[in-house]
N, C-alpha and C positions, 0 to 999 in steps of 0.2 A: 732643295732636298730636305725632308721631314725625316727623319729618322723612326722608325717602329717603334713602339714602347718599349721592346725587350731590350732595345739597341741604345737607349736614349743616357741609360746611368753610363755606360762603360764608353758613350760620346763627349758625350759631357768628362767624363775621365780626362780623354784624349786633348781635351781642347784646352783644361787647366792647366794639365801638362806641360802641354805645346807652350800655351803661354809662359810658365816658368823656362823651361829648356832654351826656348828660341834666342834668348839673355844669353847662354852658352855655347853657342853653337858654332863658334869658331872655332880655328883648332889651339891657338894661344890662349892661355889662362888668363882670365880676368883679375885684376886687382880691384877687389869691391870697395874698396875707399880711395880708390885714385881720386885725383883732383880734375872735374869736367868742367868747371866753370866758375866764376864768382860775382855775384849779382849784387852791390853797391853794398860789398863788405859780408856778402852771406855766401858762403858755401855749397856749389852743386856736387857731389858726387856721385861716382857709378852706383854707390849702393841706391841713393836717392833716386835716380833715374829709373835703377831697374823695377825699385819698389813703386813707382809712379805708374811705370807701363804696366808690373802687376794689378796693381788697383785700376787701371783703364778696362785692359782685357776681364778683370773680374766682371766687373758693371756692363762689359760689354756682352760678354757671355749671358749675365743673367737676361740682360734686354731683351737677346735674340732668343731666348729660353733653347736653346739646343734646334731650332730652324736653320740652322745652314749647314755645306757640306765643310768636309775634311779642306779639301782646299780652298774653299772662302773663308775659313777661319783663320789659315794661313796666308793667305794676302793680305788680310784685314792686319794681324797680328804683325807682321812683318814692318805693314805701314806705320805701325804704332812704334817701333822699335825706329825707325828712320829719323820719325818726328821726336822719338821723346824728349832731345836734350832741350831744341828749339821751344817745343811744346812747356816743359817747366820754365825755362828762362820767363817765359810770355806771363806764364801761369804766376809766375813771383810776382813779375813785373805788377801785372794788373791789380793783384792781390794788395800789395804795396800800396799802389796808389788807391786802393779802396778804403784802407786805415788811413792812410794817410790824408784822405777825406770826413773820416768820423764815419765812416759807413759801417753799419751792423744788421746783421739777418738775424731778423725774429722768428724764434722756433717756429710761433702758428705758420710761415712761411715755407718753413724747411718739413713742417708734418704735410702742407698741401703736395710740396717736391714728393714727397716718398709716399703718399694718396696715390698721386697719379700716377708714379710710377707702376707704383701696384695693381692699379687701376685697367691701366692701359699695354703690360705687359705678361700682368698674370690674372685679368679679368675681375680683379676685386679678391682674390684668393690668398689673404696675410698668411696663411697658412705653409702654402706654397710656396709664395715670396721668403718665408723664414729657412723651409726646408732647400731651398735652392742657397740663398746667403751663406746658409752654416757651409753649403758645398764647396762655396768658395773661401774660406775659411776668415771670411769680416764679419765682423762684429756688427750688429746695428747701431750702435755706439757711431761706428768707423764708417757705415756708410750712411749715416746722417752727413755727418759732416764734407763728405765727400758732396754729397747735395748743397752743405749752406755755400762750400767754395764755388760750386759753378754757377747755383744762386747770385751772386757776388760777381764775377767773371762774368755771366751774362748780363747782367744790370750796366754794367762799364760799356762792353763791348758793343749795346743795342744803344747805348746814349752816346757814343764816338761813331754809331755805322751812320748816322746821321736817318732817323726812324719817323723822322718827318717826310712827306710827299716830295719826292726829286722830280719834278717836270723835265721830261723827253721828249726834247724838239722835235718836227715830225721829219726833217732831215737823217736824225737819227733812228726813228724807229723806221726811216724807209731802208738805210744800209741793212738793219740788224734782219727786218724782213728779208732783204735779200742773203742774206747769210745762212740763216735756218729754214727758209720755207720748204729747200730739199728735206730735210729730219720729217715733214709732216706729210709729202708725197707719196700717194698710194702708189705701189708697184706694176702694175701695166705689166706687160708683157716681153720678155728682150725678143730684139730680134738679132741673130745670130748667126757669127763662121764657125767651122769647128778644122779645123788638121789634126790628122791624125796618122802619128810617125810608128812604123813597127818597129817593134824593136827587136828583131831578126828578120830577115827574107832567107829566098831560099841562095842568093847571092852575096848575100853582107851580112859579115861577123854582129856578134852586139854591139862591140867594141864600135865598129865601122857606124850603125844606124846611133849610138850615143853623141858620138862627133857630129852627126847630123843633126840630132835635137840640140846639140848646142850652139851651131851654126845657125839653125834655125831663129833661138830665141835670142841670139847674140843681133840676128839680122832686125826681129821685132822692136829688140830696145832703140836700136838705131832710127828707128823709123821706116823700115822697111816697109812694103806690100805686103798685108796679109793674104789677100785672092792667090798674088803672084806665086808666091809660098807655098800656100794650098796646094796649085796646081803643079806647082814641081815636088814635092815634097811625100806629098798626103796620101793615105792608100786609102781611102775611103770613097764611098759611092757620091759623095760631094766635094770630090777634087775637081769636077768634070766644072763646077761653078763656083772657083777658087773660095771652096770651103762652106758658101753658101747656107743656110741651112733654112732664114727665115724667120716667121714668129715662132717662137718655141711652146707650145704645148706644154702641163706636164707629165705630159705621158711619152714625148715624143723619143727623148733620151732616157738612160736609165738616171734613179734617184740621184747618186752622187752627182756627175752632171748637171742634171739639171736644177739643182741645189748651187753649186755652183755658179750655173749661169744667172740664177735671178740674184745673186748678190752681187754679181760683179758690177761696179757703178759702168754707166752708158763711156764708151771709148776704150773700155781697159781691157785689155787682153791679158788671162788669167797664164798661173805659174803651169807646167808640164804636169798634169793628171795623171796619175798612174792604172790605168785601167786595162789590167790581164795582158795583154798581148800588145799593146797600143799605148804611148805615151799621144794625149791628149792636149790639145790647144784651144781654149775659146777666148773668143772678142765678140764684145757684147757691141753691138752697132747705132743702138737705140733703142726703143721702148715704146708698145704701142697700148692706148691705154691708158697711159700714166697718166693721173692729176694733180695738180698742185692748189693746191689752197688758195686762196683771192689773201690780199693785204686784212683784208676786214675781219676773217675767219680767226685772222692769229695778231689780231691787234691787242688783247688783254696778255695775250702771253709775251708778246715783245716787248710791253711795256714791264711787265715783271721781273721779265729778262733784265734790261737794261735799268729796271731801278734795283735790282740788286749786286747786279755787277757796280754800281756807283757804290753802295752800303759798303760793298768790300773793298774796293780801294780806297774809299774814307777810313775805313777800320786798317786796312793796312799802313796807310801813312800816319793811322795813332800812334799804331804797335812802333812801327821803326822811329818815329820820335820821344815814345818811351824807352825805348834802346837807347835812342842819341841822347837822353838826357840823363840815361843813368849809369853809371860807373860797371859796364859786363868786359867782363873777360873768359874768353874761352880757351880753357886748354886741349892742345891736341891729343 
């Protein structure tokens, strides 16, 4: 979602906002200098936390320059709040061990960070980038250095994910093929039952035809007969061929349906459809059509796959042995 120009100052409002508020949003009052944790003698507090997740959502706002909606700011936002306390501990951690290496970021390093930044978010326009910063109310001072830290933070974390070539036995990249090659499968065509339960006749209450629909989908999950079903059940012109319907066209149902029917994976019989006069059942039976990719086509990508999944749980078993070696306590 892009927001209109006239809409974009008073989104950008809403999203600062959000970020401050969402720290309060409980209905118990916060105690801003409670104690969150203690990392080998230093100090987390809520106030620290919260001012961390501020300066995330700040940086993160500018990035996206006001491109997303109301509610992907709020997931995004949300998830930042989840992560923050684990998020700092990590953040000390690594920092820590970065001095405690002799490691130091050269400005020229930290002016290329905030270049590209610029560069690549606000197409080279310092202008823009100033007038957005002051919106979130840092200083360039405060987001240099927000740069030299992840500077520093990435330096550690690319030399423990292990950034040399992990070779991918082809044992493994034949599982990981078989794992994903559905994600790269073009959709084909379902072919399809439909039942379709009224929900009044001119003989049975609502009430009466509800119990039905639940019987029905009580019988589904069990394993039931869908045709069988169909045909006792379904007041449609394809009860007659328990539910039958075929390749599905998309013309042949209307949009919802048939929207419906091409997402539902091959076997699964979808939740009760609410369609005007008619509670609705499809089972997608199979797919005609469909192709799946040869091993060869998605061999660069399973290999990236699977060497970055290695990077992360190299980098994961840093992190928790920076944990185990260093003195954290977290309070509840």
């Amino acid at each position: 979602m892009i927001p209109i120009p006239s809409q974009r100052r008073s989104f950008l409002s809403f999203l600062s906002a959000l970020g401050l508020a969402l720290s309060c949003a409980s209905a118990a009052p916060v105690e801003l200098n409670r104690m969150k944790a203690v990392v080998n003698g230093e100090p987390i507090t809520q106030t620290m936390v919260d001012q961390a997740v501020q300066t995330q959502v700040q940086v993160w706002l500018m990035g996206n320059n006001g491109m997303v909606s109301r509610a992907e700011a709020t997931r995004e936002i949300r998830r930042m709040e989840e992560r923050a306390l684990d998020d700092l501990i990590d953040r000390t951690l690594i920092l820590s061990e970065f001095k405690k290496l002799g490691g130091a970021i050269k400005d020229q390093f930290v002016d290329e960070a905030v270049n590209r930044f610029i560069t690549e978010r606000f197409k080279g326009d310092k202008d823009k980038f100033m007038a957005e910063l002051k919106k979130t109310g840092m200083t360039i001072a405060q987001f240099r250095e927000v740069q030299r830290d992840q500077i520093a933070i990435q330096a550690l974390r690319s030399q423990h994910s292990g950034e040399e070539t992990i070779p991918n036995t082809p044992w493994e990249k034949k599982a990981k093929f078989k794992e994903i090659k559905g994600e790269f499968a073009t959709d084909g065509q379902p072919k399809i039952r439909i039942m379709s339960i009224p929900k009044q006749t001119e003989s049975s209450s609502p009430e009466a035809q509800k119990k039905i629909l639940d019987e029905v989908m009580g019988a589904l999950k069990s394993g039931g007969d869908f045709g069988a079903l169909a045909k006792k059940h379904s007041g449609d012109s394809f009860a007659s061929k328990g539910g039958y319907v075929g390749v599905l066209g998309k013309d042949t149902l209307n949009e919802g349906l048939t929207r419906v029917a091409y997402s539902l994976p091959t076997g699964q019989v979808s939740q009760p459809l609410d369609d005007g006069v008619n509670w609705r059942i499809l089972k997608v039976e199979g797919r005609v059509g469909q192709k799946t990719p040869e091993y060869e086509d998605l061999e660069k990508e399973i290999d990236r796959r699977l060497t970055f999944e290695k990077r992360q749980k190299k980098l994961e078993g840093w992190l928790k042995k920076l944990r185990r070696d260093a003195n954290v306590r977290i309070y509840e």
